[in-house]
C-alpha positions in Angstrom: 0.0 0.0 0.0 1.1 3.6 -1.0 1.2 6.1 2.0 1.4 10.0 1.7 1.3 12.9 3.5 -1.6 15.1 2.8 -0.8 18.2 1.2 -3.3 20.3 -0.4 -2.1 22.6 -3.4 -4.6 22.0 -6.1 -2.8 19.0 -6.9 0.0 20.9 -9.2 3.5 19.6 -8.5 6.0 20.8 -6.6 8.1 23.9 -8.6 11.4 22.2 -7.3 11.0 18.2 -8.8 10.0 20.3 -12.3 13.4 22.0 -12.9 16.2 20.0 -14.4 18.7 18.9 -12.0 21.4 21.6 -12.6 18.6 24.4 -12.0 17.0 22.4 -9.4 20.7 22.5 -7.8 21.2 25.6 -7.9 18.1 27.5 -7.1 18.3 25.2 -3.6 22.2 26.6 -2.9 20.7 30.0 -3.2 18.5 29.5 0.0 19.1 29.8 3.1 17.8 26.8 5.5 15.8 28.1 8.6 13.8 25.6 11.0 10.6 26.2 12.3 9.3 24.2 15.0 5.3 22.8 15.0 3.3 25.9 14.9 6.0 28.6 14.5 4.7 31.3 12.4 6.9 31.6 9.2 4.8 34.7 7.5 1.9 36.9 8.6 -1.0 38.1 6.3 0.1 41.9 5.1 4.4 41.1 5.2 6.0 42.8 2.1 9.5 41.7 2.1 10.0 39.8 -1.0 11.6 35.9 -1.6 11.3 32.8 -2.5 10.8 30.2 0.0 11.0 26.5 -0.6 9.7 23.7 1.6 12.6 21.0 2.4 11.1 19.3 5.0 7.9 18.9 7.3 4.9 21.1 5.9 4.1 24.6 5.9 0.3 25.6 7.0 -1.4 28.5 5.5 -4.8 29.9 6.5 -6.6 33.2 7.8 -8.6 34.0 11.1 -11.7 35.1 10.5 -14.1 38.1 12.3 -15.5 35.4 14.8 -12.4 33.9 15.5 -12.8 30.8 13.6 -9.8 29.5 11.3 -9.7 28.2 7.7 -6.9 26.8 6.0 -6.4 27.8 2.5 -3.3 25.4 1.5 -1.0 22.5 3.2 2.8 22.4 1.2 5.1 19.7 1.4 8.4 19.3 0.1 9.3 20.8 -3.1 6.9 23.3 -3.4 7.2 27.3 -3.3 5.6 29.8 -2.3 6.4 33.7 -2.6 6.5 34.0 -6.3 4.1 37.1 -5.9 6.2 38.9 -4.0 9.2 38.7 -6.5 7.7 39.1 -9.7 4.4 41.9 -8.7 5.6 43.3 -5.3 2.4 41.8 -3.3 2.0 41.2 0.3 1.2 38.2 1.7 -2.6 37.1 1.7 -2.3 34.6 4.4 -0.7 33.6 7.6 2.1 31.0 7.1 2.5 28.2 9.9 4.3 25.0 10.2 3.2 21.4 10.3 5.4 19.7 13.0 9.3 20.3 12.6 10.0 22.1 9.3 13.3 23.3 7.4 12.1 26.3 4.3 14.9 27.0 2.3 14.4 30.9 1.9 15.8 32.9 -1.3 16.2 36.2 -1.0 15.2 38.9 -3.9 18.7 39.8 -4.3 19.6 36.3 -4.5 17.0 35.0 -6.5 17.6 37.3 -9.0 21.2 36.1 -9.4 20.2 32.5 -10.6 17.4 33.8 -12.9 20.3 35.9 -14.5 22.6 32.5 -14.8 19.7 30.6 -15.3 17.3 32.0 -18.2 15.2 29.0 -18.3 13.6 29.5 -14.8 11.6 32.5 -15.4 9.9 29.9 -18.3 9.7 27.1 -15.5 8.6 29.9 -13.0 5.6 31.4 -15.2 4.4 27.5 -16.2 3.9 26.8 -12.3 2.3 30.2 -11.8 -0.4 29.3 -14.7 -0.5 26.0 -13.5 -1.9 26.8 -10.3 -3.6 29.8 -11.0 -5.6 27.2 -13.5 -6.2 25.2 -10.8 -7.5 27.6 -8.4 -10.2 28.3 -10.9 -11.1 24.6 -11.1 -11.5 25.0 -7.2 -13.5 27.8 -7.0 -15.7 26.3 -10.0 -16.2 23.4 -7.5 -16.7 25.1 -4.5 -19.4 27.0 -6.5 -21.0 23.8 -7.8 -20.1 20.8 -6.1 -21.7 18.9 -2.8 -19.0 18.8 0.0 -18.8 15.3 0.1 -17.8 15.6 -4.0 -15.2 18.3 -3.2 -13.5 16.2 -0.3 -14.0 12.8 -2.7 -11.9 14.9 -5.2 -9.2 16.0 -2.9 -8.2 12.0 -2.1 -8.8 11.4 -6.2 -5.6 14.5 -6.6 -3.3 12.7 -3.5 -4.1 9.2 -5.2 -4.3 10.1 -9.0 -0.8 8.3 -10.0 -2.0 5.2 -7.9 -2.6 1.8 -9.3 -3.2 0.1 -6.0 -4.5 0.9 -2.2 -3.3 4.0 -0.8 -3.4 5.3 2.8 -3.1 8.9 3.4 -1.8 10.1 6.5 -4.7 13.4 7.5 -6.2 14.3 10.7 -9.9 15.4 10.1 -9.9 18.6 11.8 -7.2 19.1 9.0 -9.4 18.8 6.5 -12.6 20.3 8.0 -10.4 23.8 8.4 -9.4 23.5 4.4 -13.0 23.3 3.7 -14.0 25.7 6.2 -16.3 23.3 7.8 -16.9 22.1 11.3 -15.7 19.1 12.3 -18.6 17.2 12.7 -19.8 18.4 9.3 -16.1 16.6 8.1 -17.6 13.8 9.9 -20.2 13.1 8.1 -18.6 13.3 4.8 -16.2 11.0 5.9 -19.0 8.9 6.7 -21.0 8.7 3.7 -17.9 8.3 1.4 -16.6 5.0 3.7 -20.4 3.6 3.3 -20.2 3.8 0.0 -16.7 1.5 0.4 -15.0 4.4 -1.1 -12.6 5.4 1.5 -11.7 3.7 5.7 -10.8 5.6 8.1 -8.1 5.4 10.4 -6.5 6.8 13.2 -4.9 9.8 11.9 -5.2 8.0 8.4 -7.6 7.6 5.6 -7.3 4.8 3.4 -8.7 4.4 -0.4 -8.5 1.0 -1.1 -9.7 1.4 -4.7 -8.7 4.9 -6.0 -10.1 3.4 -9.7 -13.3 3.5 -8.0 -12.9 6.4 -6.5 -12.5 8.5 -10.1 -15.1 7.0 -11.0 -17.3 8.0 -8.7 -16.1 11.7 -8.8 -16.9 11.5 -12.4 -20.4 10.2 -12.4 -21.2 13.0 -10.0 -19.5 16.2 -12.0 -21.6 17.8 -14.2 -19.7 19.6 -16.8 -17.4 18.5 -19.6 -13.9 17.1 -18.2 -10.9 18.7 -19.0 -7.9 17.0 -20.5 -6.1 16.3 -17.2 -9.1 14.7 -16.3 -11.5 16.1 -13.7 -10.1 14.7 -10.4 -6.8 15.9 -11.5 -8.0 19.5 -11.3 -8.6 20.1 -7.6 
């Protein structure tokens, strides 16, 4: 059985395992490594200073706090993937709080230092604006489904992206509060989902763990329920 780590990101991959090595290498020796422990804020919502920060190890949490207190996580990155970009290439603050997920190392590349290996490297601003699009396209599909979509058919969809290279059982290692605050939902709401999608034998749970014992059937199911015209990548690729 395959097991991941959730990390919700619209299911686009990670900017870092897209480069070729020698860019790859040397976009990583332009960072800095600083550790955060479990919780340890690594941005607020509203900092300006520009760079480009890369996940090396553990996860990295981002989210707001609303009016009445209550929290909603927007994104959950893993290794490999960026975030930043914004604040390079359009001068933008940051639109959400930044925490992280147990003990975790970000790489951090300075403007100044970014700028160097974009200069030596031509070929990353391509790379760079093909990410960009690539989520930006994503975050479309997601609002689209938010707009559209039951819960449980959104949720369904986020285990199709973390299992959509799979060919056998995979277990995925989420706590469901974690996944109620993505969705903005309570926890007993999260519940519930949960327990409609394991009585239709589409998902167990576990402690700490969910696992899809037939992802196949799980696409399936996603697609029967979708109402509009799949795109290319297929529609549970395009949380």
């Amino acid at each position: 059985m395959v097991e991941k780590s959730a990390t919700f990101d619209f299911g686009t991959p990670g900017l870092i395992e897209a480069l070729p090595p020698p860019l790859r290498d040397a976009l990583q020796a332009a960072g800095v490594p600083v550790s955060y422990g479990d919780g340890q804020q690594i941005h607020a919502r509203g900092d300006l200073k520009p760079g480009l920060s890369i996940v090396r190890a553990g996860a990295v949490r981002f989210g707001n706090v609303g009016r009445d207190g209550s929290y909603m996580a927007t994104a959950l990155l893993g290794p490999g993937q960026t975030f930043g970009e914004f604040t390079l290439f359009a001068d933008l603050p940051r639109t959400h709080n930044a925490d992280a997920v147990g003990d975790t190392v970000v790489n951090q590349v300075s403007r100044a230092r970014f700028e160097r290996v974009m200069d030596g490297h031509p070929e990353l601003r391509r790379q760079l604006l093909a990410s960009l699009a690539s989520r930006l396209h994503q975050a479309l599909e997601f609002i689209d489904d938010m707009r559209r979509l039951p819960l449980t058919v959104r949720v369904a969809k986020t285990f199709g992206v973390m299992a959509r290279h799979a060919t056998g059982p995979v277990r995925i290692r989420v706590k469901q509060t974690a996944l109620a605050e993505t969705f903005g939902v309570s926890r007993v709401s999260m519940g519930k989902v949960l327990q409609e999608l394991e009585a239709a034998r589409l998902i167990r749970r576990g402690y700490g763990a969910i696992e899809l014992p037939d992802p196949r059937a799980l696409h399936d199911w996603i697609d029967a329920r979708i109402q509009v015209t799949p795109l290319e990548t297929t529609a549970y690729d395009s949380l």
